[in-house]
N, C-alpha and C positions, 0 to 999 in steps of 0.2 A: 860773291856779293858781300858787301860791305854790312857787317855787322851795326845796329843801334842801339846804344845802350840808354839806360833810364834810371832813373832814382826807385829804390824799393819801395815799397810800402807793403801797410799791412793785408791787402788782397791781392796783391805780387808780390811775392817777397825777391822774384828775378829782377835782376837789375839789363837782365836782356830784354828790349821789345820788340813784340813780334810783330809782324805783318801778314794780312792777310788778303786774297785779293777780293776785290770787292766785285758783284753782281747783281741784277736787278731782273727778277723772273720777272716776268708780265706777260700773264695767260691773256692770249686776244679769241680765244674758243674753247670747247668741252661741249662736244655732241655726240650722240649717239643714231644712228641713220637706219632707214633700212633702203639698201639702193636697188635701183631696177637697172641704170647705165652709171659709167662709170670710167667715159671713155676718153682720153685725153690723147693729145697727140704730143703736147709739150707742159708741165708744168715744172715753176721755177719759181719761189716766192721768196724773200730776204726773212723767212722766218722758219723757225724749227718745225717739225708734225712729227707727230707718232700717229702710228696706223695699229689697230689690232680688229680680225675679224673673226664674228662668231663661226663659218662656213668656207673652207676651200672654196675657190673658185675666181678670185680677183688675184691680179698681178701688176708690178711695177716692173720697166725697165732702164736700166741705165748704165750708158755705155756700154751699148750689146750684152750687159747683165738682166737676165730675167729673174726678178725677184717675187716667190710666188707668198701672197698671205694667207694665214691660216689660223684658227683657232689657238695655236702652243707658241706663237711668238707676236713677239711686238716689234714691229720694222719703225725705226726710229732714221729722219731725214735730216740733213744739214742744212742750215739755210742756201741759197742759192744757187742748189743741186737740181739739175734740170732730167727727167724723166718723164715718162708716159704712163700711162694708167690703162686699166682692162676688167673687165669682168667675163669672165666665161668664154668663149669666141666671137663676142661682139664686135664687129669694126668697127676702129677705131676713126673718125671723118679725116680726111684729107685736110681737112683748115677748120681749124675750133673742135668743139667738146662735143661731147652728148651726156647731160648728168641729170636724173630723174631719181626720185627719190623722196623719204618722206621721216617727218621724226618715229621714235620708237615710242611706247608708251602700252602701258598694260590694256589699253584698250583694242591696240591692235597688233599686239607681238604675236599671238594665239594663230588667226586667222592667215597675215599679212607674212607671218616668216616659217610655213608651210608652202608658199609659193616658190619653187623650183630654178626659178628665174632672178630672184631676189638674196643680198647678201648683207646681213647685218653688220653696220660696221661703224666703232667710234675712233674716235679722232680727235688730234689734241692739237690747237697751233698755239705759238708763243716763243719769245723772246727772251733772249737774257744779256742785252744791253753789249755795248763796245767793252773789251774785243773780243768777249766768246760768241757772238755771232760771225764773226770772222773766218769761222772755224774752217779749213778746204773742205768744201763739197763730196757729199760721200752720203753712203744708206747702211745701216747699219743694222743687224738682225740677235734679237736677241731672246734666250727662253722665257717661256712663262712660268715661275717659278711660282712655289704656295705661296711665298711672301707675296711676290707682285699679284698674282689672283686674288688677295683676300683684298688688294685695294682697289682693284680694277672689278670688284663687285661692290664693293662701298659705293664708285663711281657709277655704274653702272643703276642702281637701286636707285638712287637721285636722278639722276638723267630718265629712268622712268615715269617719274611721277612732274618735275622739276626743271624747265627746262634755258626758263631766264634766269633765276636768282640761286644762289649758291651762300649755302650757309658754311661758316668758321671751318667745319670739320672737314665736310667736304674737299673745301679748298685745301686746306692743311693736306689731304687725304693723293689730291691731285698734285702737291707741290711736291711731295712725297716720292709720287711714283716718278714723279719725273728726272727729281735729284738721284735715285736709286737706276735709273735709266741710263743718264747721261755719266755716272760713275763707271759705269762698265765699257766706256769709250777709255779705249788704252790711251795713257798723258803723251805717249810719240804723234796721237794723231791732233793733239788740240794744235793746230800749225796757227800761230799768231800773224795778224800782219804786222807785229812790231814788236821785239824788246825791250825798245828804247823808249824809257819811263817819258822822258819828254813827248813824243809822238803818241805815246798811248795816253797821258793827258790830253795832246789835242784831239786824240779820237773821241775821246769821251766830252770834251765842250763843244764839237761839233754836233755830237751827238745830240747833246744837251738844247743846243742852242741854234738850231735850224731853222729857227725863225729868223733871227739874230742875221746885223753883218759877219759875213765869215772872209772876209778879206783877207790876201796872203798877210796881210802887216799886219791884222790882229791875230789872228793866228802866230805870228813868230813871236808876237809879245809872249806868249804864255812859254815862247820854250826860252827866252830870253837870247833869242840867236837874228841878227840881222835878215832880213827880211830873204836873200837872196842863196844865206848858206841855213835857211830854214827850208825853203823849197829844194832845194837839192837833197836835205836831208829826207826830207816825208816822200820824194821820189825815190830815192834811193831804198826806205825801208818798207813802203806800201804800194810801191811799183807803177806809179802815176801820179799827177801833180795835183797840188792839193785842192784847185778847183774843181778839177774831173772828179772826185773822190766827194766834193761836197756837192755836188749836182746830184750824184748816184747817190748818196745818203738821204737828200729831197725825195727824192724819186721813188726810195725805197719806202720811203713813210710814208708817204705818197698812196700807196698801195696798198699799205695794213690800214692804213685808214680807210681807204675805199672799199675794202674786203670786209672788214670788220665793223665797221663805227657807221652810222647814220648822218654821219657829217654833210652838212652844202660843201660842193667845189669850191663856193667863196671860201669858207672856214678852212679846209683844205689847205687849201692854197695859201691863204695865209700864216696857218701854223707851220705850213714846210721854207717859207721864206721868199715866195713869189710876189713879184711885185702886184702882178692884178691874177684875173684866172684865164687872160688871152694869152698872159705868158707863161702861163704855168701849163693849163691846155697843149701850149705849143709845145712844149718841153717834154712833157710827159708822154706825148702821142710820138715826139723825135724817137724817145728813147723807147720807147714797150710797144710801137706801132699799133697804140689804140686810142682813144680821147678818154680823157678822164670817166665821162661818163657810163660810155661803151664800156672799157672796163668793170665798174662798177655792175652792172647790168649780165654782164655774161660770169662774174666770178662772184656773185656773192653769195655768201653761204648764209640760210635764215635756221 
């Protein structure tokens, strides 16, 4: 890499500047549950989770890997890592979920997590912008250490009492464990979809800008490359053309928003770049084989 230099000053007196990469956390949940089912046959979201459960008894799999949860670690997920979910020996349904469950709260931790059949469990989803969500698909298991325990009862004391609004510390507190989380992912596995500073520009205006035209030719403006040896470039480093890529970045918003946000499909639709919501509708049910609202309806988490 090519070195950049700078004039010194007196709060750098280095005449080298540094570069650092840039990232955008953005928590879209922080709950704490007590579940009765917990039974999935496929889940797959374009966003991070961490899982940590007070009780043995609940499992993940993927790729013929049974991964069991437990009290002493926190199973941290990549975005668009597709596995299955379980509690106990519940079956798991042949098509769709089975998920029952209720908040925690001192009113009814006492009573409600003496029941045999139930497993306390919080859970964290969120985002950290183009291109570490890019990251290859993968589940990652890691201990619960005194550090991480004394912030995951911080969390945990709020989510108690607390279950919409999140004060300074808290969040700080969450942002915390997460960073301290995701540091212990070895740098071999952050696999990028691109080195190439021009394409990872356009991933982040896409990103940005999914409302927006994202046509091949404004897109090549920003690498400054002819419209035609731009496309061959973004296939060549992100392994499909640059429309297929912004469709599925639609799609993927698409979905944190239906999952998370109280959004109308109009509002939807129009923040992800769809001309109306019959085409967006259509689009999104091609791709995820559900209607936007169905979606909606069978994943959302309260």
């Amino acid at each position: 890499m090519n070195t950049i230099y700078k004039m010194p000053d007196k709060g750098d007196p280095s005449d080298v500047l540094q570069l650092f990469p840039k990232y955008n956390l953005q928590l879209l949940c922080c709950r704490y549950w007590l579940l009765e089912n917990w039974e999935f046959r496929e889940l797959s979201y374009p966003y991070w989770r961490i899982y940590i459960n007070d009780q043995p008894g609940a499992s993940i799999k993927h790729n013929n890997t049974t991964v069991n949860l437990s009290p002493d670690k926190f199973i941290v997920i990549a975005p668009n890592t597709s596995y299955s979910s379980q509690l106990f020996d519940n079956a798991i349904p042949v098509s769709g979920y089975c998920l029952n469950g209720q908040r925690l709260n001192y009113e009814n931790i006492e009573s409600e997590s003496k029941s045999k059949n139930t497993i306390q469990h919080l859970f964290l989803h969120f985002n950290l912008g183009i291109p570490y969500d890019n990251i290859s698909p993968g589940i990652y298991e890691f201990s619960l250490t005194s550090h991480l325990k004394d912030k995951l009862t911080i969390i945990k004391q709020h989510l108690m009492v607390e279950n919409a609004h999140f004060n300074f510390y808290t969040v700080l507190t969450i942002h915390s464990l997460i960073s301290d989380l995701l540091s212990k992912i070895p740098g071999n596995n952050w696999d990028l979809l691109s080195n190439d500073y021009r394409i990872i520009d356009v991933l982040n205006f896409i990103e940005n800008n999914l409302d927006s035209n994202l046509s091949n030719e404004i897109l090549a403006e920003k690498t400054h490359l002819a419209t035609n040896a731009f496309t061959r470039l973004f296939k060549q480093e992100v392994g499909f053309p640059p429309q297929q890529y912004v469709k599925k970045k639609k799609i993927d918003k698409a979905c944190v928003l239906l999952h998370h946000f109280d959004f109308s499909i109009e509002k939807i639709s129009k923040d992800t770049g769809f001309a109306d919501r019959y085409h967006f509708s259509k689009i999104f049910k091609h791709v995820t084989g559900l209607s936007p609202a169905k979606y909606r309806k069978e994943f959302v988490v309260s």
